[in-house]
C-alpha positions in Angstrom: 52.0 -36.0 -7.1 51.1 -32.1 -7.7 48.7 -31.5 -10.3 51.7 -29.5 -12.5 53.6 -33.5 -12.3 51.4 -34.9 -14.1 53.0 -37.1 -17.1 51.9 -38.3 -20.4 51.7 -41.5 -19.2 47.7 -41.0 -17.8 44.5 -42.0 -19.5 42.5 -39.0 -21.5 39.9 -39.3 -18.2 42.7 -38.3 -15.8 44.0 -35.0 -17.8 40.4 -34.0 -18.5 39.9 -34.5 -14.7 42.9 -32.6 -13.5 42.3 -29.7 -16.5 38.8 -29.4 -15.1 40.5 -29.4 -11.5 43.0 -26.4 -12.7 40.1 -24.8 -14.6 38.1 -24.4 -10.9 41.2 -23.1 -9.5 41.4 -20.3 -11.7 37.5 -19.6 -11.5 37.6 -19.9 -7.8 40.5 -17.4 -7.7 39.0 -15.1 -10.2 35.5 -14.6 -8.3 37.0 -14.3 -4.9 39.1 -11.4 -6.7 35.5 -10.2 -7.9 34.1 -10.6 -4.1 37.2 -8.5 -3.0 36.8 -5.7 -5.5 33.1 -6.0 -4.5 33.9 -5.4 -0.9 36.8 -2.6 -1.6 34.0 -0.9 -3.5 31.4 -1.5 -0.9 33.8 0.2 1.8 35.1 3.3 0.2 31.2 4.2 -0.9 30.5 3.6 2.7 33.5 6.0 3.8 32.7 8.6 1.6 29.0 8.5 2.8 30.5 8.7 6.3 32.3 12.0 5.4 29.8 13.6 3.7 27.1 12.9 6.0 29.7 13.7 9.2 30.3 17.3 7.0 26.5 17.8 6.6 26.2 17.5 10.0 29.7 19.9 11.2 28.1 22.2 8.6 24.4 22.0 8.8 23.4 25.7 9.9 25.8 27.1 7.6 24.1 29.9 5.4 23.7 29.4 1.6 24.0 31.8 -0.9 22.1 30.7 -4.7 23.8 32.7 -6.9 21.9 30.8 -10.3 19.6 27.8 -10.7 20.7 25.9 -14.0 18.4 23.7 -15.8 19.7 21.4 -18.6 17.4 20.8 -21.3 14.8 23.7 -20.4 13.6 23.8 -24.0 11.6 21.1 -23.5 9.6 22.9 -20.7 7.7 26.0 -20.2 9.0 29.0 -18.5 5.8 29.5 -16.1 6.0 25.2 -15.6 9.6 25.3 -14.7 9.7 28.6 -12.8 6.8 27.0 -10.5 9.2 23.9 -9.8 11.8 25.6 -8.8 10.3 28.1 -6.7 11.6 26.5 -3.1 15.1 27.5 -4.8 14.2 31.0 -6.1 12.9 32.7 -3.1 14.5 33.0 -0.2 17.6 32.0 -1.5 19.9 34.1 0.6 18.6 33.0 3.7 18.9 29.1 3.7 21.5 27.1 5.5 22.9 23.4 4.2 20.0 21.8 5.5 17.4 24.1 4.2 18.8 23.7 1.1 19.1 20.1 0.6 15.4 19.9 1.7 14.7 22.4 -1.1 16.6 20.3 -3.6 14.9 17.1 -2.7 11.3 19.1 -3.1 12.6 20.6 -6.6 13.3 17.2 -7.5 10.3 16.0 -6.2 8.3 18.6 -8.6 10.1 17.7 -11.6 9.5 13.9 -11.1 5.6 14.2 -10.1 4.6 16.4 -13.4 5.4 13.2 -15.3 7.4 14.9 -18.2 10.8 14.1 -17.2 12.0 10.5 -17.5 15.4 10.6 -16.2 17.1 13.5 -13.9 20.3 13.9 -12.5 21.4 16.5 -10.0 24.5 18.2 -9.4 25.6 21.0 -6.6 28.6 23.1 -7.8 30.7 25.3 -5.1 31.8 29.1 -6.1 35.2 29.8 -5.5 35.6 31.4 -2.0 36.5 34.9 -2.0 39.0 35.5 1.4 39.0 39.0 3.6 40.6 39.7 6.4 37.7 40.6 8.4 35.2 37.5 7.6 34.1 35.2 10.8 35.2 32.1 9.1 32.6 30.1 12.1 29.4 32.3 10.1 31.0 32.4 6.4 28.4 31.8 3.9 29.7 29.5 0.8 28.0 30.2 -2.5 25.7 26.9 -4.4 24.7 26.5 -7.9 22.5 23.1 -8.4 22.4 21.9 -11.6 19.0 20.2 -12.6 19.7 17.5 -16.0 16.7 16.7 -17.2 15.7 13.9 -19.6 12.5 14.7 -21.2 10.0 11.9 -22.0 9.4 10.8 -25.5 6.7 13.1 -27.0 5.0 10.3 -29.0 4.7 6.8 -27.2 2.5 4.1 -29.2 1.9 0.3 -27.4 0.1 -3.3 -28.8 -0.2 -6.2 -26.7 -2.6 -8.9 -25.6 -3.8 -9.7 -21.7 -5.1 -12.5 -20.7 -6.4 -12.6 -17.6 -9.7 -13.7 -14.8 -11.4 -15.7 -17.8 -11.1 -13.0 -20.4 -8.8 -12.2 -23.4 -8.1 -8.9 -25.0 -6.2 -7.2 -27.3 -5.3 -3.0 -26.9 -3.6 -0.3 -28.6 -2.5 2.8 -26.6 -1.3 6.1 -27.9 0.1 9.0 -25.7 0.9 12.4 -26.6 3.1 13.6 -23.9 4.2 16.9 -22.7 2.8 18.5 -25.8 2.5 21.6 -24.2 5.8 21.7 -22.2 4.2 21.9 -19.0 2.8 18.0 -17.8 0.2 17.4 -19.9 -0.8 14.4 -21.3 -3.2 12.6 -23.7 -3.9 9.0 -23.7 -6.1 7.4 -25.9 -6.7 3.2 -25.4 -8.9 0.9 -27.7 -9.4 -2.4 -26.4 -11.4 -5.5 -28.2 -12.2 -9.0 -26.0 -14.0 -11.7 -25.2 -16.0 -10.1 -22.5 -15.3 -6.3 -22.8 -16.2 -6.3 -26.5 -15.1 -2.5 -26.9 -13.3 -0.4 -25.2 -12.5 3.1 -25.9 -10.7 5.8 -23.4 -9.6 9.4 -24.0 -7.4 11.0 -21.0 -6.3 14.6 -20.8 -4.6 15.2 -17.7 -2.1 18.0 -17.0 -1.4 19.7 -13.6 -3.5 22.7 -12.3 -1.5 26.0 -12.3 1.8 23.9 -13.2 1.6 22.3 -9.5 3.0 19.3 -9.5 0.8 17.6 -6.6 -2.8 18.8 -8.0 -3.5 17.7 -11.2 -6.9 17.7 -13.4 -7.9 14.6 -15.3 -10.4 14.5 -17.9 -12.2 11.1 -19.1 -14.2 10.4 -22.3 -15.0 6.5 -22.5 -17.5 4.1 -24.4 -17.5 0.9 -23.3 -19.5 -2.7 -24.1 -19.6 -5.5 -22.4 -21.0 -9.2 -22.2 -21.9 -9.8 -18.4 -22.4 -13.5 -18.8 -23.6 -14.0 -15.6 -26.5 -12.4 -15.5 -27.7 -12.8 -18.6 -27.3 -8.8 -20.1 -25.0 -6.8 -22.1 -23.9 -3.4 -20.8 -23.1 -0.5 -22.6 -21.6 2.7 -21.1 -21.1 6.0 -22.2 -20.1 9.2 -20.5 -16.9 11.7 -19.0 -15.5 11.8 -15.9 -13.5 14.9 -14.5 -11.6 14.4 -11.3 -9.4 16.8 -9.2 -6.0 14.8 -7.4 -4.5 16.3 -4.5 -1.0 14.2 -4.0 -0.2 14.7 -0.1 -1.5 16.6 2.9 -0.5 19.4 4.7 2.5 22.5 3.1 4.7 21.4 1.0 7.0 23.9 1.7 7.7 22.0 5.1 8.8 18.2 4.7 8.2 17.9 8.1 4.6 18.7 8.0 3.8 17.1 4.3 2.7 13.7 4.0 3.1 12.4 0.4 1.2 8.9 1.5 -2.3 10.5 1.2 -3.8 11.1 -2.5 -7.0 12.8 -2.3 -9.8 12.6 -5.6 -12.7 15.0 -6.4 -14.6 13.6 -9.3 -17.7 14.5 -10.9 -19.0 11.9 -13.4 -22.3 11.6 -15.7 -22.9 8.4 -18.0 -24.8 7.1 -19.6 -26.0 3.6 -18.9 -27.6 1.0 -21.3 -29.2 -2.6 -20.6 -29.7 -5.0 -23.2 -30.8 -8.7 -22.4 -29.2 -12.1 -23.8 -31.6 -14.4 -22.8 -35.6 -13.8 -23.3 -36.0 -16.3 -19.8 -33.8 -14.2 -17.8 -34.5 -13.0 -14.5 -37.3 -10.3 -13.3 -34.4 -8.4 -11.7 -32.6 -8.4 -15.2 -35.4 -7.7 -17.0 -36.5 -4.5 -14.6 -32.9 -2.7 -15.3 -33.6 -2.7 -19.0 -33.1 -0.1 -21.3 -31.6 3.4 -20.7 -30.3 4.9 -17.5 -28.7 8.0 -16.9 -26.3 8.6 -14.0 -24.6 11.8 -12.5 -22.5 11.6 -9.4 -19.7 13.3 -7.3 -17.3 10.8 -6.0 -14.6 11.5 -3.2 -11.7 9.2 -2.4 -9.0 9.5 0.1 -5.7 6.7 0.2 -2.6 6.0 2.5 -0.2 4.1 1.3 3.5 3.3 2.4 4.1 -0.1 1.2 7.1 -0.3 -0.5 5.4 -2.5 -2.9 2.3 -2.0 -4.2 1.3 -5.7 -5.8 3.4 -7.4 -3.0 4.0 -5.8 0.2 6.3 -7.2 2.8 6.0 -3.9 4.9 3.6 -1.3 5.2 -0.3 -0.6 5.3 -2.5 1.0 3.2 -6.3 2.2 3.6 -8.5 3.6 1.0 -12.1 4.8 1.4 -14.6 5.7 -1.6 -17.9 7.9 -1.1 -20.2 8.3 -4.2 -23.5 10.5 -3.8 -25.7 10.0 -6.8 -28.3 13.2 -7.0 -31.5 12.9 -9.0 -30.8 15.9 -11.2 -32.5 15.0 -14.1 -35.7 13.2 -12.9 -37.1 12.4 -16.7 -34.0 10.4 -17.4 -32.6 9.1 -14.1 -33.2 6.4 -12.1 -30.2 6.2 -10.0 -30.4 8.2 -6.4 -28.2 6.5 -3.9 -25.1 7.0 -1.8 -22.3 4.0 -2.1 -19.8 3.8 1.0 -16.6 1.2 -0.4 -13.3 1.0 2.3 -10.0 -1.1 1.6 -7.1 -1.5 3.7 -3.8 -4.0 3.3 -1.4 -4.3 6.5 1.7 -6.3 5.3 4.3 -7.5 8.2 7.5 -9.0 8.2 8.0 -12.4 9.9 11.4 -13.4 9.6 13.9 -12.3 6.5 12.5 -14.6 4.1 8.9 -15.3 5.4 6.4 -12.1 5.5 2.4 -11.8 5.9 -0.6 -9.8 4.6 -3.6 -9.1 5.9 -6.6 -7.6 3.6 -10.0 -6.3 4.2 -13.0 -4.8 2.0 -16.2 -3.7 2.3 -18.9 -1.7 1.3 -22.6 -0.7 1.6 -25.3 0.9 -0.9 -27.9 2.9 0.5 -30.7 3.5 -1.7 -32.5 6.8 -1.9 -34.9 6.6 -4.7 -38.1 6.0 -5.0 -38.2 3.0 -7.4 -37.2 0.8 -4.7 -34.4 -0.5 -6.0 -30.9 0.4 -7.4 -29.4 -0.4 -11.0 -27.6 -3.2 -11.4 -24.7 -1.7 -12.7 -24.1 0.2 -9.3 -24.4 -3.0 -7.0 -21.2 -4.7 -5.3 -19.7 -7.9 -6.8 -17.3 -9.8 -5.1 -15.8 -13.7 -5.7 -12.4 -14.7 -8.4 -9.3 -15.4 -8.5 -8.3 -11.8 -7.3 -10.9 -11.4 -4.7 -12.0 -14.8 -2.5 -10.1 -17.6 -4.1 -11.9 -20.8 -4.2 -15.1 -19.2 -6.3 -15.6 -18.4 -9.6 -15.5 -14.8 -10.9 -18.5 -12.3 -9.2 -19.4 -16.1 -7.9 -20.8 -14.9 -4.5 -23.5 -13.8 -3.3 -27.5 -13.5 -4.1 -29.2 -15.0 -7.4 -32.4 -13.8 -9.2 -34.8 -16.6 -10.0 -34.6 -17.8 -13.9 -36.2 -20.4 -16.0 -33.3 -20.5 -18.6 -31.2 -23.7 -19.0 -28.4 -22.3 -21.2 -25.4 -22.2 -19.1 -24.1 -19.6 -21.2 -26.0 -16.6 -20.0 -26.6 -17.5 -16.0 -27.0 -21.2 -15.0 -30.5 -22.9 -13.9 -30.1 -21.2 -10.6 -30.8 -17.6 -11.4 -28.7 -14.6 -12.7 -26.4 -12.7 -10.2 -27.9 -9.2 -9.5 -25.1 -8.4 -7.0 -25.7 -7.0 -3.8 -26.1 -4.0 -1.6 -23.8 -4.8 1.7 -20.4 -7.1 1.2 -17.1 -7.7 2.9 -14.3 -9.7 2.4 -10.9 -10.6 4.1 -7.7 -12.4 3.5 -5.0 -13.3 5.7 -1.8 -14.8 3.5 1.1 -16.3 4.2 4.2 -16.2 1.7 7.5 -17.3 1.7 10.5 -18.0 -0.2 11.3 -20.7 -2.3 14.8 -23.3 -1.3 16.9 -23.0 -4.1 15.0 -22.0 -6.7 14.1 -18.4 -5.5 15.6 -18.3 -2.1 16.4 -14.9 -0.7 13.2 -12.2 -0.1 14.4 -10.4 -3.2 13.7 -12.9 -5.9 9.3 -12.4 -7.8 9.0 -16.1 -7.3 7.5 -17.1 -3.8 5.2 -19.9 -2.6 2.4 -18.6 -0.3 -0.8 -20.0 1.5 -4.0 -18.0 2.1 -7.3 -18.1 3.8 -10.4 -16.1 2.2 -13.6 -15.6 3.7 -16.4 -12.9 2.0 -20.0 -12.1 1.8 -22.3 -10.1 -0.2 -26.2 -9.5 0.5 -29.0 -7.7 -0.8 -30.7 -5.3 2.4 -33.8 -4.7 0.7 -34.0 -1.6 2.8 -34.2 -3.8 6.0 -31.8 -5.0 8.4 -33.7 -6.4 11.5 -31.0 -8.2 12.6 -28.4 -6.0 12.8 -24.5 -5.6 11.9 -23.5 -9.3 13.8 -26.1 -11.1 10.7 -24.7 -9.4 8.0 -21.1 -10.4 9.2 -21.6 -14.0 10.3 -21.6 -16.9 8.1 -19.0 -16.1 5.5 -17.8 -17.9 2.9 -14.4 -19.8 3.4 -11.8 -21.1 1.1 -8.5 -22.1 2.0 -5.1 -22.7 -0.5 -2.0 -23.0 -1.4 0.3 -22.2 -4.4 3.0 -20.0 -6.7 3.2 -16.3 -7.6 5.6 -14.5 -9.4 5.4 -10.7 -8.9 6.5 -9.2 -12.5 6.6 -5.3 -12.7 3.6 -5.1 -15.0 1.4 -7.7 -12.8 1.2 -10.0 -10.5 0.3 -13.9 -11.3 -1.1 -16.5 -9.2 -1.5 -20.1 -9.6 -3.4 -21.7 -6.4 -4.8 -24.9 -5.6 -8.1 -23.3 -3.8 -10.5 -25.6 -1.3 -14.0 -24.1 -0.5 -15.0 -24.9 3.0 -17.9 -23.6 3.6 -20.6 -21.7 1.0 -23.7 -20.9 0.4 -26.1 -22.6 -2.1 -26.1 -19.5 -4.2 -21.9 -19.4 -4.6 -20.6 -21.1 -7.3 -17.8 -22.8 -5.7 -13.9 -23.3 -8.0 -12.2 -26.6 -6.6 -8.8 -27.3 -7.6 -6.5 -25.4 -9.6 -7.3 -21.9 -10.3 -5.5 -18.5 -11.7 -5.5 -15.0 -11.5 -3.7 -12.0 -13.1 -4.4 -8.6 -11.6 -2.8 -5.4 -9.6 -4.3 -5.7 -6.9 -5.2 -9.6 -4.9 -7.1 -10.0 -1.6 
């Protein structure tokens, strides 16, 4: 008997079975109608791909002429700003062929985008009308382009409130931005923060591009900040501006084939001032000794490569970073600090199979002290151990401790205050995969991974008898296993760690343990 037979004459269980039964059917039919328009779309998107890239190519060394530029929305930018983006477009314009001119395009656009003022933008190409004579070569015929550049400017005002919680510390923020006030890419950022452990925080950022290029921009820092450094027993207060130079890419713009838009290049000269304040009257000689007022001027250079197509969670790519900061004596009556720092950071991410990839992570650094004191301030040593860095310790939980006769576990522990050191590295080779069911293509933020940690951090003291092999042997290890979900603003981890081996002066995290952070080992 069909379903369409059935009588009256069955119980209330049988028609609610069959009218769920009929109520499949249609849903079955109605998403395999779905799947098919899917597909139909799929295809002709694919076809007309095909044809345009097949006419690109027929058509490639065919000369352009640029009659106009139009810009939609150019009251919202400078002349000078948006003359200078558009430049690839305005000269030469009578000499480009299809290609030339796409490549052009794709730079304009590429302008507009890296000056940060534009939120949204849409390009169009329009075709003149050919005018026919007798006598034109129709194989050398130039055809006439207009783009069309719509522009979406961003919000002048933008105001944000929040909370963070994250590494053992709560805060809340405010952040105001004044955007594009000028009509040429500048900004101005001002962030207040109030916490548990940064107790203040105050940040003013002017930044705008330098001679309206979109790839070199100027940023300008004013910040005060305090806060409560719990292990080792002192509060630090900072004050002071920073004013960096960035260079986006390397090599001529002008020529995609020889611009790499990986590399960002820093220039940054930076002068604070520095303040020590103890917590503890028992804390450590080494605590005790970077008391009081410090004054610090340095130039700082940084160059990056990055291609990951994910920053917080790479499943392809590599990235390398390395930091230089020379520290002058300039002002001998007020500064302490004379050193050159040395930092280097690299992430290689590969994929395994389609839902199983890897990353591997290393970081070091070395401070080389140049001044007479005999030591450096504490604020400029390394740090290294968390939840973000090598798992399986407790935050800044590696490394060397200064001798203390305090007992309050508040402000350092019975076994000294950490000082931090001069020479560290650090490395971390993790697993990661998908999740069955619950998350289980390579696309979903949810993924289970496994990871293996190992760091070290050591004061030189200005010697090193041993050499490179006894600063890098006998690590710290920790080994673990657990979930991370890769939101847009962060990413979050929560691991089940295992220390394997330490040294008496780490303070070890067994069990469950957190982070929330950017950037992970």
């Amino acid at each position: 008997m069909s379903i369409e037979d059935v009588t009256h004459g069955e119980s209330l269980t049988e028609r609610i079975q069959h009218g769920s039964l009929k109520e499949y059917q249609k849903k079955s039919k109605v998403s395999e109608v779905e799947q098919l328009q899917t597909t139909q779309t799929q295809l002709l998107d694919q076809q007309r791909k095909t044809v345009v890239e097949g006419l690109l190519a027929d058509n490639r060394l065919r000369l352009v002429d640029i009659p106009q530029v139009i810009v939609n929305n150019s009251e919202y930018y400078r002349t000078t700003f948006l003359n200078q983006q558009l430049s690839p477009l305005l000269t030469n314009g009578n000499r480009l062929t299809i290609e030339d001119f796409l490549q052009k395009v794709d730079l304009v656009t590429k302008n507009l985008v890296n000056c940060t003022n534009t939120e949204n933008l849409l390009v169009n190409i329009e075709a003149l009308p050919k005018q026919q004579t007798f006598w034109a070569n129709n194989d050398r015929e130039s055809i006439s382009l207009i783009p069309v550049f719509n522009l979406l400017p961003v919000k002048r005002f933008f105001a944000k409130t929040g909370t963070s919680v994250g590494n053992g510390e709560g805060n809340g923020y405010i952040t105001l931005q004044l955007r594009n006030f000028l009509k040429g890419g500048e900004n101005l950022i001002f962030d207040a923060t109030i916490g548990t452990r940064t107790r203040t925080s105050y940040l003013l950022n002017l930044n705008f591009p330098i001679n309206n290029n979109a790839f070199l921009r100027s940023e300008n820092l004013a910040f005060m900040n305090s806060r409560k450094i719990e292990w080792a027993s002192h509060d630090q207060i900072l004050k002071g501006i920073s004013n960096k130079i960035i260079k986006y890419g390397i090599g001529n713009i002008n020529d995609p084939k020889n611009f790499h838009e990986q590399f960002t290049q820093e220039w940054s000269f930076e002068n604070v001032w520095r303040s020590v304040a103890v917590l503890d009257k028992a804390a450590s000689d080494a605590v005790l000794l970077n008391c009081g007022d410090d004054f610090k001027s340095s130039f700082l250079y940084n160059i990056k490569y990055d291609d990951r197509e994910n920053k917080m969670l790479a499943q392809s790519g590599k990235m390398w970073k390395f930091q230089v900061e020379y520290a002058p004596s300039f002002f001998r009556a007020y500064q302490h600090s004379n050193f050159l720092k040395y930092s280097f950071e690299s992430v290689f991410a590969q994929p395994l199979t389609n839902r199983t990839f890897c990353n591997f992570s290393f970081r070091g650094g070395m401070l080389q002290n140049l001044s007479s004191f005999g030591y450096c301030n504490i604020m400029d040593k390394f740090n290294i151990g968390g939840p973000t860095d090598v798992r399986g310790f407790n935050y800044n939980g590696l490394g060397p401790r200064a001798a203390t006769t305090s007992s309050n576990k508040n402000f350092g522990t019975s076994m000294g205050d950490r000082v931090g050191g001069d020479f560290y590295y650090s490395t971390g080779l993790s697993l990661f995969t998908t999740i069955p069911k619950i998350a289980p293509t390579s696309e979903h933020n949810l993924k289970f991974h496994s990871f293996v940690n190992a760091g070290k951090l050591v004061n030189l003291n200005g010697e090193n008898n041993g050499g490179v092999k006894d600063l890098l042997k006998e690590p710290s290890v920790s080994i673990g296993c657990g979930l991370l979900y890769n939101h847009p603003a962060a990413r979050f981890e929560l691991n089940f760690t295992l220390p394997v081996t330490a040294h008496e002066s780490d303070a070890m995290r067994k069990g469950i343990q957190y982070g929330i952070g950017l950037s992970f080992l």
